[in-house]
C-alpha positions in Angstrom: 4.4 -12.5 18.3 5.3 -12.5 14.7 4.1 -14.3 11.7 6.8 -16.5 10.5 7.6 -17.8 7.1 10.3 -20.9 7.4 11.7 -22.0 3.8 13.8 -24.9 3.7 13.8 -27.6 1.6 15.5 -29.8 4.3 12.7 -31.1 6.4 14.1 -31.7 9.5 15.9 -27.9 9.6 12.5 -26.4 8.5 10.6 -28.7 11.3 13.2 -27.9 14.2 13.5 -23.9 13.2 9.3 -24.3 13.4 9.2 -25.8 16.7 11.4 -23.3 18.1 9.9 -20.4 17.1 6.7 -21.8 17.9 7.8 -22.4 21.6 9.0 -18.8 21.8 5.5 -17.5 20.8 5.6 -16.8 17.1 3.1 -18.4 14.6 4.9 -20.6 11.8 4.3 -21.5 7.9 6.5 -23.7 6.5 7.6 -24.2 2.9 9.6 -26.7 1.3 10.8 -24.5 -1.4 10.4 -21.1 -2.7 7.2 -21.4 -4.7 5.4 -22.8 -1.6 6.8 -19.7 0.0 5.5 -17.2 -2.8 2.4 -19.5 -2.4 2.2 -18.8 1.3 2.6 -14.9 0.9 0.1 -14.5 -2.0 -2.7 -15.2 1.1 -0.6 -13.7 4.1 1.3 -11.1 5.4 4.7 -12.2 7.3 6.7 -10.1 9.3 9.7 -12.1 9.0 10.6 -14.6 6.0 13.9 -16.8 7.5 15.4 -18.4 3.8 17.4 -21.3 3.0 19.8 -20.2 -0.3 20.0 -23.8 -2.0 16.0 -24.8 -2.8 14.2 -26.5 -5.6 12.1 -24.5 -8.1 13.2 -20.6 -6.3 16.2 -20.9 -4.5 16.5 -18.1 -1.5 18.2 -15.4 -2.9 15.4 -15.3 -5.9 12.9 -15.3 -3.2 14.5 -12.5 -1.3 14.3 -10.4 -4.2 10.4 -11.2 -4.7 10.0 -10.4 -1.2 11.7 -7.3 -1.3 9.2 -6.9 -4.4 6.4 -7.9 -3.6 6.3 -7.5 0.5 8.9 -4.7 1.4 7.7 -4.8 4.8 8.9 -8.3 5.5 12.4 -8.8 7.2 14.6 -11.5 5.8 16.8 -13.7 7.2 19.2 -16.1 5.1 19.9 -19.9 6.3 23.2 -20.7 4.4 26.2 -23.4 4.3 29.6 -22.2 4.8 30.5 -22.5 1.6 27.8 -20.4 0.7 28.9 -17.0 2.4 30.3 -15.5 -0.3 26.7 -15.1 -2.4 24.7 -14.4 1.1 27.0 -11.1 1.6 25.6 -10.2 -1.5 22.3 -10.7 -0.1 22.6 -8.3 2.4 23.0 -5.7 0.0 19.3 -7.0 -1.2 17.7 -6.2 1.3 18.4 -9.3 3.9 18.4 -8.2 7.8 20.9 -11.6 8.7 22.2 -14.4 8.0 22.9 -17.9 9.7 25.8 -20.6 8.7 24.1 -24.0 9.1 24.6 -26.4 11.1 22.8 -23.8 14.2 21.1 -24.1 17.6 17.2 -23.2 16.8 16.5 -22.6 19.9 20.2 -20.1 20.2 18.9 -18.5 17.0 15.5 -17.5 18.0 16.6 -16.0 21.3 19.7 -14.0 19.5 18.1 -13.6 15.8 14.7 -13.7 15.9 13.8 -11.9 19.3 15.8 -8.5 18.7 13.7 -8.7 15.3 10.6 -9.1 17.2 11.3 -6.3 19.9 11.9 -4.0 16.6 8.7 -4.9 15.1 7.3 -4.3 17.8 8.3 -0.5 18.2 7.6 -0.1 14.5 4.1 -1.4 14.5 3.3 0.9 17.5 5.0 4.2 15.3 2.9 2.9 12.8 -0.3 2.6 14.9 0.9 6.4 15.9 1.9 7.6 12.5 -1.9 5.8 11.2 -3.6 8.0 13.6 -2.0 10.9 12.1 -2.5 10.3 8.6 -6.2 9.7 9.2 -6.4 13.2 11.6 -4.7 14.6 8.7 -6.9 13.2 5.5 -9.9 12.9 7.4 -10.2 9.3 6.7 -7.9 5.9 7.3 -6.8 3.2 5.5 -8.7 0.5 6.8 -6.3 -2.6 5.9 -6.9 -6.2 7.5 -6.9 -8.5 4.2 -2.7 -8.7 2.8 -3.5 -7.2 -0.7 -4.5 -3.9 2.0 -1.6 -4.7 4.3 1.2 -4.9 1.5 -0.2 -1.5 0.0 -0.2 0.4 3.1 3.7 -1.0 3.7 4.7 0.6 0.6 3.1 3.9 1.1 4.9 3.6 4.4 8.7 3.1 2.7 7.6 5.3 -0.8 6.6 8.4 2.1 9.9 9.0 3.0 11.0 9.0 -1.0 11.0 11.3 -3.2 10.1 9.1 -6.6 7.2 10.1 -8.7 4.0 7.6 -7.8 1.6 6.1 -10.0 -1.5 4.5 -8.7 -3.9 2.8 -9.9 -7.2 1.7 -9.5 -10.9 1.4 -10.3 -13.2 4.9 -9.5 -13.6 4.5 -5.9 -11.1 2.4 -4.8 -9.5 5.0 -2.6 -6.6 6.4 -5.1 -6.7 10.0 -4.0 -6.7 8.8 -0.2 -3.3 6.6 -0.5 -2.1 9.7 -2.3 -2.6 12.0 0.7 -1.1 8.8 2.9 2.1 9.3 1.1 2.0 12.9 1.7 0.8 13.1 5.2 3.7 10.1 6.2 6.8 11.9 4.5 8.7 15.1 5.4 6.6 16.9 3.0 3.6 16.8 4.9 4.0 20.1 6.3 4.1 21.8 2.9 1.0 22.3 0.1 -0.4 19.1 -1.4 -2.0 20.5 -4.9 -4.7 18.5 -6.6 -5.2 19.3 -10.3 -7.5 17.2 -12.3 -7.3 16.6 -15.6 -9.6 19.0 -17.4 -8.9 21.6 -15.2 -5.5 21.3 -15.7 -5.5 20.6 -19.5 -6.8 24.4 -19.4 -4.7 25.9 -17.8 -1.5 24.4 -19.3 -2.7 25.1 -22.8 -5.6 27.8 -22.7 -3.9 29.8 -19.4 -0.9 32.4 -19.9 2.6 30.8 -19.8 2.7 31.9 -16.3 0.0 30.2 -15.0 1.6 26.4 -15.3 4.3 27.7 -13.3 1.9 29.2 -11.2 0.9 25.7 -10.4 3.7 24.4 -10.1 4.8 27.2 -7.5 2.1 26.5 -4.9 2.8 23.0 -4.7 6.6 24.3 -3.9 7.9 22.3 -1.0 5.1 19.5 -1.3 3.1 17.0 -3.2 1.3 17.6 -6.6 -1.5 14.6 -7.3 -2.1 14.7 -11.3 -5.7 12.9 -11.7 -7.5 11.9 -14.1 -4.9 13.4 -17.1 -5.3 10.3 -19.9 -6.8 12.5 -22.4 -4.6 15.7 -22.6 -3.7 16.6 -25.7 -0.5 16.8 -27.2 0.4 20.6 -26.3 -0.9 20.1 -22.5 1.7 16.7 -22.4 4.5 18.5 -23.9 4.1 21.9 -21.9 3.1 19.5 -18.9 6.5 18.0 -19.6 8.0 21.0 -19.7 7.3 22.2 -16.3 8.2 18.6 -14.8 11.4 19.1 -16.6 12.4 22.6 -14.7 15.2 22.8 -12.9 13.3 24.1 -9.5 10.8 21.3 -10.1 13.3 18.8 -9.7 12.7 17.1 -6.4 16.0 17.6 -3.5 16.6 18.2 0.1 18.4 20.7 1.6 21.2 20.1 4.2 18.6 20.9 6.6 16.2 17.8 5.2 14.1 20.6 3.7 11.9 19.2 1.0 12.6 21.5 -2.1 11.1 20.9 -5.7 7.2 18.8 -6.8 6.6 15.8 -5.7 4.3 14.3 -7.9 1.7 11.2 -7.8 -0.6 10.6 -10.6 -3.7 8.7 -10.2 -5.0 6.3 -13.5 -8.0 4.1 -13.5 -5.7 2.4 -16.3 -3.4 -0.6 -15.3 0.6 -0.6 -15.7 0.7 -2.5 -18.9 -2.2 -0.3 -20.5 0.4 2.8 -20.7 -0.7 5.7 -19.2 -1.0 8.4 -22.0 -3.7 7.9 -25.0 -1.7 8.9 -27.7 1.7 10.1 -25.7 3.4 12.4 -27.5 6.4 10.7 -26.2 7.3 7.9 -23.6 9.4 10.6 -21.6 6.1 12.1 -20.1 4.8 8.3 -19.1 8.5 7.7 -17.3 8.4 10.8 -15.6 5.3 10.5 -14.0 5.4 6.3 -13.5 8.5 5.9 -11.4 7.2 3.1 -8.9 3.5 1.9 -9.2 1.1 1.0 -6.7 -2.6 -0.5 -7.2 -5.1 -0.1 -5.0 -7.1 -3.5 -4.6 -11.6 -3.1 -5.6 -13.1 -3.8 -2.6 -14.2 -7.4 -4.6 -10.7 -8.3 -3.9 -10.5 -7.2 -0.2 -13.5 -9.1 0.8 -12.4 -9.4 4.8 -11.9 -5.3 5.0 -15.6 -4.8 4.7 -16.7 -5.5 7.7 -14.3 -2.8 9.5 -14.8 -0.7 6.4 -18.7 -0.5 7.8 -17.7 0.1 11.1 -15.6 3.0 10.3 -17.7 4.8 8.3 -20.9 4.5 9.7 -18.6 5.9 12.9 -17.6 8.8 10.5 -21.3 9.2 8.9 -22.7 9.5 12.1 -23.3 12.5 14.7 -20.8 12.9 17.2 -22.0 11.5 20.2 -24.3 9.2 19.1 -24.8 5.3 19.3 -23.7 3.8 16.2 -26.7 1.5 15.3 -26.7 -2.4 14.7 -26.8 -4.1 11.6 -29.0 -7.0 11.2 -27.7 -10.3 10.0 -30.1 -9.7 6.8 -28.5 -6.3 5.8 -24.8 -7.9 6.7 -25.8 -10.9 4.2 -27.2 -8.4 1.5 -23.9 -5.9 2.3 -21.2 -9.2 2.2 -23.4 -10.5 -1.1 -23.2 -7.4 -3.1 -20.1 -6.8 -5.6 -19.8 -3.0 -5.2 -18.8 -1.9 -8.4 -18.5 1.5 -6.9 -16.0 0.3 -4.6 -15.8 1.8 -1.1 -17.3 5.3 -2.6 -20.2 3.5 -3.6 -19.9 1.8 0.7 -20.0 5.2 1.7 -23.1 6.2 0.0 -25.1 2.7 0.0 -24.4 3.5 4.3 -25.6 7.4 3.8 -29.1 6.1 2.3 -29.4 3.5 5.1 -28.8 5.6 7.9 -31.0 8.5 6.3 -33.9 5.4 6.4 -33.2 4.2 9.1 -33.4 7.0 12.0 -31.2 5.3 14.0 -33.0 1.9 14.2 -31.1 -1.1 13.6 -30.1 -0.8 9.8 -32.1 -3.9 8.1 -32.5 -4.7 4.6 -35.4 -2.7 3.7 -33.2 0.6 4.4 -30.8 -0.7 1.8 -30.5 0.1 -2.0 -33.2 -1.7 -4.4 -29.7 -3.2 -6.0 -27.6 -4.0 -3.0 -31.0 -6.7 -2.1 -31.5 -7.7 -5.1 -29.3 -10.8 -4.8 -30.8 -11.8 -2.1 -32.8 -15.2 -2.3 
């Protein structure tokens, strides 16, 4: 089954496409232009967005573009007149999986369109299921994602892996930042090389207070793999520019080799500052922001992924406990307190409000008296 998007501004084309899909299995929104259909994907993840060109307000070549923005992971399929053909070939080069002249059979195009789409999603979403696994055997943690801002993250880690483009991400502290960084690494053909985590003082030392060599140094054992830059707002002027000057080597640039060897840094930077804040205090110039900013990606507070806390509990009370153990219930109390409370924290502060409980609790159901003072205070 997939999740549908139909945007046409002629309703008996948008109703007839709906009802066929819907008799082949696949669950349908429909738009009547392509501002209901930004609308509609503001609150959803679609697997598949099917596009009329000529609409009112966004027409359907605008909207592919947002959707290749905003939700790489959606296919798109263009409905177009005849006349039309010329601009939809264009399309294709956007990003659009197909197109269809209109007038069509509905019923025709969802067994020859739409079903080889939905056979290929399939076999993706079980690599991904695979490749998920992976990542979270190799970070020691998952990315739990069931609300879309999660979903639409974790579908561009999954086409920025396999990349090569400096990452910036941002967030507030404990959002998750360094763990989406060791997604992209652990997804792309670097993961088998070193992933390097320098922090900002640390690093501010060593590229002005250390010997020449020991930048390079750095730089060298992250040869091959991924270099995550955290926390580096504050460096002073000679740590950006010598910090510059390393990034600016010729054997840090990023390449492959014939043999799809990973050669050069990759690097991903972590900022609790947002894209329009700039990412330097006081840049000594806007080269070093570039460098390091290529493609940006923010990782949601948990205030804004309110439906991933319930599996966000279940996983980590799974991790926090013993193997071989029963995990323990959760009264409806302690769930009220737990869905009421804002978590400034994020899910580091989760983790540790579920370390206290568990350490009260002794393996009794977890209730609101093994909570935090603050996470019951809401409570009437």
């Amino acid at each position: 089954m997939l999740e549908v998007l139909v945007a046409d501004d002629d309703e008996n084309v948008r109703d007839s496409v709906a009802t066929a899909l819907a008799s082949a299995g696949h669950r349908v929104t429909k738009a009547s232009d392509g501002v209901q259909a930004v609308d509609a994907m503001a609150s959803r993840v679609f697997d598949l967005a099917i596009c009329d060109v000529q609409m009112p307000r966004l027409g359907g070549l605008a909207l592919l573009r947002r959707i290749r923005r905003d939700a790489p992971g959606t296919a798109v399929v263009i409905m177009t007149a005849f006349g039309e053909i010329p601009d939809v070939v264009g399309s294709m080069r956007d990003g659009a999986v197909d197109f269809v002249t209109k007038p069509f059979d509905p019923d025709e195009f969802t067994r020859t369109v739409v079903e080889p789409i939905a056979e290929h999603r399939a076999l993706r979403k079980a690599f991904d299921r695979a490749r998920a696994a992976q990542v979270a055997r190799a970070t020691g943690a998952k990315l739990v994602a069931e609300s879309p801002a999660m979903r639409a993250l974790i579908e561009r880690v999954q086409v920025l892996a396999n990349t090569d483009a400096a990452v910036l991400i941002s967030g507030e502290r404990g959002t998750g930042k360094e763990l989406v960084a060791r997604a992209i690494h652990a997804q792309g053909p670097r993961h088998d090389g070193p992933l390097v985590l320098a922090d900002g003082t640390s690093l501010g030392k060593v590229l002005v207070d250390g010997s020449r060599d020991a930048g390079e140094e750095l730089f060298r054992n992250a040869m091959g793999g991924t270099m995550v830059l955290d926390g580096i707002e504050g460096l002073s002027m000679d740590a950006q520019l010598r910090l510059l000057q390393l990034i600016d080597a010729p054997g840090a640039v990023p390449r492959r080799t014939r043999r799809w060897l990973p050669l050069g840094v990759r690097l991903v930077t972590l900022t609790r500052k947002g894209p329009s804040e700039g990412l330097m205090s006081n840049a000594l110039v806007d080269t070093l922001h570039y460098r390091l900013s290529g493609v940006h990606l923010h990782v949601p507070t948990l205030r804004e992924r309110g439906v991933d806390l319930c599996p966000l509990i279940v996983d980590l009370v799974d991790e926090l406990e013993p193997p071989g153990t029963t995990r323990p219930d959760i009264t409806a109390d302690a769930w009220k307190a737990l869905s009421s409370y804002p978590f400034p924290g994020n899910v580091r502060e989760l983790r540790w409000v579920l370390e206290h409980a568990l350490a009260l609790s002794q393996g009794d159901p977890i209730d609101v008296r093994h909570l935090p003072p603050e996470v019951v205070a809401g409570l009437s």
